[in-house]
C-alpha positions, 0 to 999 in steps of 0.5 A: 797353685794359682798364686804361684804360677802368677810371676811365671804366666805373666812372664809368658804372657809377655813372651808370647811363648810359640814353639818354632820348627827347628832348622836341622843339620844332621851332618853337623850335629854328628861331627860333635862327641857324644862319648861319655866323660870318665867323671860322668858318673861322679858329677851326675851324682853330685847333680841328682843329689841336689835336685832331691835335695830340692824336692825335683826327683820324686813324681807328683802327687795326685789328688785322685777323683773317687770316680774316673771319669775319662770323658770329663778328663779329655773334656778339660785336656782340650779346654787345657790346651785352648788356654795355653794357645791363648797364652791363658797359662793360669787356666791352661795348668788348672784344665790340665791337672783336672784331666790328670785328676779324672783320668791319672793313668793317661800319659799324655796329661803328664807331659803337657802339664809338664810342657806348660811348666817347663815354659813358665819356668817351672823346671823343677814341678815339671820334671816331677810329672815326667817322673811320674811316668815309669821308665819304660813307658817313656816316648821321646817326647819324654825324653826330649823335654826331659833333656830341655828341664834339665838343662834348664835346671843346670843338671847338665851331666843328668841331662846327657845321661837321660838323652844318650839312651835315645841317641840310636833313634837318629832322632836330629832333635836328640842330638841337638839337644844333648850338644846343647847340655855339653856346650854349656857344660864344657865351657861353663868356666868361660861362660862365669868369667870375665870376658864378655863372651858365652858360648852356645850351641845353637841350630843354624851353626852349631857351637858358637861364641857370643857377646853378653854386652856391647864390644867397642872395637879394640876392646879384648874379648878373651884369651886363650892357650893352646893344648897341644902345638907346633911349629909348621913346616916351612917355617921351620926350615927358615926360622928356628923357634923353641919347639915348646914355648914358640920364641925365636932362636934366630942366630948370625948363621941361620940367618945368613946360612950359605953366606956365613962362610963367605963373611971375613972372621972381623966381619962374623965378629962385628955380627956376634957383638950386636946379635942378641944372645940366643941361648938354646938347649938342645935334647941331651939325647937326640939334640932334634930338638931345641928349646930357649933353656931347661924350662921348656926342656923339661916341660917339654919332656913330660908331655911329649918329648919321652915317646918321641926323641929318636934317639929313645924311640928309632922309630920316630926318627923317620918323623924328624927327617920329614918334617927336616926336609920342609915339604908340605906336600908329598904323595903318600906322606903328607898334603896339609900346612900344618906339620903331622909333629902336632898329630905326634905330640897329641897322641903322646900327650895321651900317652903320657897321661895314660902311662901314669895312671897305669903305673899309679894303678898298678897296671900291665896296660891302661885300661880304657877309663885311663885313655878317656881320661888321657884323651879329655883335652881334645874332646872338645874339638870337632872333627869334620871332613870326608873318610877315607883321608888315611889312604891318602897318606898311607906311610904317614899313617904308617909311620905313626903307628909304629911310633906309639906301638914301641911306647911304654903305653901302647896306642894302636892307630888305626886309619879311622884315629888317624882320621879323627885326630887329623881332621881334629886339628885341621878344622881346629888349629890356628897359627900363632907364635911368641911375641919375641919374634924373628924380626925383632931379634933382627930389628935389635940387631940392626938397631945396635949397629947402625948406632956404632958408627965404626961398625956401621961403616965396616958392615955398610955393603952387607947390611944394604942388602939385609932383608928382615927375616921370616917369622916362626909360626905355630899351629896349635889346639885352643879350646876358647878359640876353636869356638869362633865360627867362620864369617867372611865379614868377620867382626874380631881379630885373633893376635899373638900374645905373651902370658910370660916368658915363656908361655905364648897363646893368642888375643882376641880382638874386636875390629868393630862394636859388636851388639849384645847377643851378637855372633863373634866370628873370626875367618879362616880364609883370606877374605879379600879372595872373590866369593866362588873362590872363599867357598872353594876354599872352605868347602875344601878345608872345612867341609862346610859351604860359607852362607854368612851375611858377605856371602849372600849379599855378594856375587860371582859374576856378572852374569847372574843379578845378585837381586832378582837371579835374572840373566843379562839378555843380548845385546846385554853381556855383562851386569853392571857392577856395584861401583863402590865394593865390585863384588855385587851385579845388577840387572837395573838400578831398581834391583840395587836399591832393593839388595842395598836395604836388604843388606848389601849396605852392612857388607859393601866396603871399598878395596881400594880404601885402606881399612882402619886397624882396630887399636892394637892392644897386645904387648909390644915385645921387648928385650931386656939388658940380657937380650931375654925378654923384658921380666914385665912380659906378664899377663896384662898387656898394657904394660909393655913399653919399647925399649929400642928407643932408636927404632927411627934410625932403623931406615927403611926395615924402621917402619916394617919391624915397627907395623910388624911389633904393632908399634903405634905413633902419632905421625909427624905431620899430625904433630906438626899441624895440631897447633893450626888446626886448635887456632882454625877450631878456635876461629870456626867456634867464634864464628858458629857462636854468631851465626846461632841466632840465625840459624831457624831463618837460614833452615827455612831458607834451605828448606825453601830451595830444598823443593827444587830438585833437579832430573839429574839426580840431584837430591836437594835433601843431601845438599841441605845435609851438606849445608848444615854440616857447614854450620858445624864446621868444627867437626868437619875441621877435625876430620880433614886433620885427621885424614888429610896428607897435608893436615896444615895447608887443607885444614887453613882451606877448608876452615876458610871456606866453611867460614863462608855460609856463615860469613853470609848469614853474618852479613844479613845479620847486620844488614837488618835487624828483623829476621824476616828481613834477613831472609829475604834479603837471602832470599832475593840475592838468589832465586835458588838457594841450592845453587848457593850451596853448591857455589860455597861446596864448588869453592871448597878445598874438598867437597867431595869428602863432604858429599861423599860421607853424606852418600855414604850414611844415606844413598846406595852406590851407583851401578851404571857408572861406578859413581855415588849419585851426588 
């Protein structure tokens, strides 16, 4: 035993293995399934099979001492367990089995030798002494390490089977641990993929998404699909969409609506000639509903539609004409943003699924195996919020149960499903939409006639006072994406794409590098809101409090020090605001310092500087010569190109619909000063070369006049950072290209004045050959080397860039005057 146990107790040698208290949330915890699964039984025998087949499920055997000897037992279970403390895992395994040798019948023997080989990941020896144990004498300790060795050992269904007897204890620890097998066991097709993201369940949040290697920004984390969507309420009304695959279906006349009838017959014509061709299939039977062709009729059809068209089942009707009248709040009926067609079409899915094992069985009504089965695809959302939501809209409740009790396969829905199925998709759902939007058919349309000159100057008065439209947007169920936690810094964007023509879903896009190991979290609310209003909101819709790293290192107000809590005393009112984000407030600035290192630097972003969209790497959506969408909208996104190649003479909608298709250009003036920023790059590179013989003489003299700081608050450590970044002003050159409004003139300026420390250092060059002599010839000129540095930083066309990106890496923000110290 000894030299097998040697890999594993160096491992936890090097680990230093220490079990922690565990951070436990029961509200959370029980907002997650615990029911068991139709395939259960199957995959827990397909599981047990292989874990004989390895030897795991048979007790350990025992060499019994002739004699018992229960004092020698205890005797070497306390030596046992001052090795194991001591992280002498080898000696602690050897102590523990001769308890277990001199006294087999205690219990406690067992599990600790079985605690010992869990931790040196010897999951299979240690399940075999918990086996040793008989069933009925097993604690929930037992069962508790049970549940960890067989989660470790991959047997996940086992794990949940061995942890759900125990569930009625309360124990948060059980519950904890079964959510940790389910988790890995749900999402074990993500978790093997090749996306670089798992999912995990972990105490502090419960279910979440994190990255297994480092994300650049822009780079795709993963895409999803929805289960189940649709379209909300007041986009429904002023945009219609296909109610299956979610592209637009904007015609002339919904664009126009009242102003249609008021246009002359040439000028409906001229419209009709340069409007894409919509094609729309309505239901044959109650023509309620519209889809873009047969595909997604028939689709459609199957997983929803049969139980829902009104004209098969009046009882829906009443539905429709809800939902028609595009109100998302109305007392007794209805109060969310979402439309209550997504709770309909969830339970007729489930229907629909039940209805064919019913028929396949040979049954009078779907037993309940057959509605765990049809209700499979939603098991996996949490369902989280306040009971007692039915009575709120009780003729919405009403409404639905009357739909599925005149269906083929009866669902009954009472106020405690209507409530779990609600607040399934309120916590759940998000918004998306086809790519082939609103706007683009609008963009297309504009595009074509602003080119015919003729039709143009016929529609001129019309089209002056033509707005782009509003876009459709959807709610669906995506079960990847309902993975994602809620950060008010959130490190991902979730964007529309296209899988084909016509199936929509939704990409997940990093906006900054995300670290290995690190949470990936999108934002439900609006994120530029103040912090007592974000919690609002999400205490409100989500029913959880936000403490992400934003939220603790923000404020409310100023009447409370974000640092030491302390409140402002007369004849103080208000605490000083940070002076670059606002959000944070400080009694003094020596609290600031203190929350700036703590962690207000990682979330402390000016609002009024414009955040740099992460690049955008979903399809631009395109049209092809029969006005559907272009035959390459496939999988990968990269493939897409633009074809309205005239987009430019679009005006003033040009750059809106270009932004809002996420069509990427390199603006003009960037174009036009490229050529003179490579000749002043050139000239900076000539000009470096030479000063690089001197450049340890000009250090020693920046360090010299770096002793000489001044009470103002000058840090002479910032100005030497300053002057070596003059040194290197080819970097410098190609940041003022790229953020200046007038890259050729600034980029002349700035190349000219960064020319001038080394200019000088050039010139004492020259003067002498000696070294030494060059620096005091530097140093004689002036006394105060700082003062020469601000001098060239006073001449520059933009200093306060350069000290600015110096304070920005380094020193916290001002709070007494809203200014960086220099």
């Amino acid at each position: 035993m000894a030299d097998t146990m040697k890999p594993y107790i160096n491992n936890a040698l090097n680990l230093k293995f220490r079990e922690q208290p565990r951070k436990t949330n029961m509200a959370l915890l029980k907002c997650y399934n615990y029911e068991p699964y139709p395939e259960d039984d199957e995959a827990a025998a397909e599981e047990e099979t292989s874990l004989i087949k390895a030897g795991y499920m048979t007790p350990s055997r025992v060499s019994k001492l002739p004699v018992s000897d229960v004092s020698e037992a205890k005797r070497a279970h306390s030596l046992g367990k001052v090795h194991e403390e001591n992280c002498r895992m080898q000696l602690a395994h050897e102590s523990y089995t001769f308890a277990i040798e001199f006294d087999s019948s205690n219990h406690q023997y067992y599990i600790d030798r079985a605690t010992l080989l869990h931790k040196v990941g010897k999951h299979g020896d240690a399940m075999k002494d918990l086996l040793s144990i008989e069933e009925g004498a097993r604690t929930l300790e037992v069962i508790k390490l049970g549940g960890k060795i067989l989660t470790s050992l991959g047997a996940y269904t086992k794990a949940e089977q061995w942890l759900r007897s125990s569930l009625k204890s309360e124990d948060e620890e059980i519950f904890y641990l079964f959510q940790v097998a389910r988790t890995k066991r749900l999402y074990q097709p993500l978790n093997t993929s090749r996306w670089p993201v798992k999912v995990r369940f972990t105490e502090e949040t419960g279910k979440g998404m994190f990255a297994e290697k480092k994300v650049p920004i822009g780079e795709t984390l993963f895409r999803d699909t929805s289960v189940i969507s649709a379209q909300t309420i007041d986009s429904a009304k002023v945009s219609p969409a296909c109610a299956q695959c979610s592209r637009s279906l904007l015609r002339p006349e919904d664009y126009f609506q009242s102003k249609w009838l008021e246009l002359s017959e040439r000028q409906k014509e001229i419209i009709n000639t340069h409007w894409p061709v919509i094609k729309i299939s309505p239901c044959l039977h109650c023509n309620r509903e519209k889809y873009c062709g047969k595909l997604c009729l028939d689709a459609a059809w199957r997983q929803h539609h049969q139980f829902l068209c009104p004209a098969k089942n009046p009882a829906a009707g009443p539905l429709y004409d809800f939902c028609e009248k595009g109100e998302n709040i109305c007392p007794g009926k209805w109060n969310s943003i979402f439309s209550p067609m997504i709770l309909a079409r969830l339970w007729s899915s489930m229907v629909s699924v039940a209805k064919l094992a019913m028929f396949d069985e040979m049954l009078e009504a779907p037993s309940a195996e057959n509605w765990n089965v049809a209700g499979m695809p939603y098991k996996g959302f949490v369902s989280s919020g306040t009971n007692g939501y039915a009575q709120t809209v009780p003729e919405m409740v009403q409404m639905m149960a009357n739909i599925f009790k005149n269906t083929e396969a009866v669902l009954e829905i009472t106020d405690e499903e209507f409530e779990r199925r609600y607040y399934q998709v309120a916590c759940n759902a998000q918004s998306f939409s086809s790519t082939l939007y609103a706007s683009l058919i609008f963009g297309t349309f504009m595009s074509r006639i602003l080119n015919n000159d003729k039709d143009g100057k016929e529609m001129e008065d019309i089209l002056q006072d033509m707005k782009p439209p509003t876009d459709q947007v959807f709610g669906g169920l995506f079960q990847f994406q309902s993975c994602l936690n809620h950060s008010c810094a959130k490190n991902v964007d979730v964007i529309d794409c296209q899988f084909t023509a016509n199936l929509a879903g939704i990409e997940v896009q990093a906006t900054r590098l995300i670290e290995v190991d690190e949470e990936v979290t999108t934002s439900y609310v609006d994120t530029s809101l103040p912090r007592s209003t974000r919690r609002a909101w999400l205490q409100r819709a989500y029913n959880f409090v936000c403490n992400c790293k934003r939220c603790r290192f923000e404020g409310d107000d100023g009447s409370v020090c974000c640092q030491c809590h302390a409140k402002p005393l007369p004849p103080v009112k208000w605490f000083k605001a940070c002076g670059r984000c606002l959000r944070a407030w400080y009694c003094s600035p020596t609290c600031q310092k203190k929350h700036w290192k703590a962690g207000h630097k990682d979330i402390c972003v000016d609002p009024k500087k414009p955040q740099i969209p992460s690049p955008a790497a979903t399809a631009v959506p395109t049209l092809d010569a029969n006005d559907d969408l272009a035959k390459d909208l496939l999988h990968e996104p990269d493939v897409f190109e633009d074809i309205i190649a005239d987009r430019d003479s679009m005006d003033d909608f040009g750059e809106e619909f270009a932004t809002k298709v996420k069509i990427t250009e390199v603006p003009a003036e960037i174009e036009k000063c490229t050529p003179d920023a490579e000749k002043a790059t050139a000239k900076v590179e000539e000009v470096t070369a030479h000063a690089k013989d001197v450049t340890a003489e000009t250090k020693e003299v920046i360090e010299e006049g770096g002793k000489s700081s001044t009470e103002n608050g000058e840090h002479t450590a910032k100005v030497k950072e300053v002057t070596e970044e003059s040194q290197e002003p080819t970097a410098k050159v190609t940041e003022v290209t790229e953020e200046s409004q007038e890259p050729t003139a600034k980029v002349t300026e700035v190349t000219e004045e960064s020319q001038k420390p080394t200019a000088k250092v050039t010139e004492v060059t020259e003067e002498s050959q000696e070294p030494t002599a060059k620096v005091t010839e530097v140093t004689e000129e002036s006394q105060e080397p700082t003062a020469k540095v601000t001098e060239v930083t006073e001449e520059s066309q933009e200093p306060t860039a350069k000290v600015t990106e110096v304070i920005e890496a380094s020193q916290e923000p001002s709070a007494v005057n809203g200014e960086h110290t220099a």
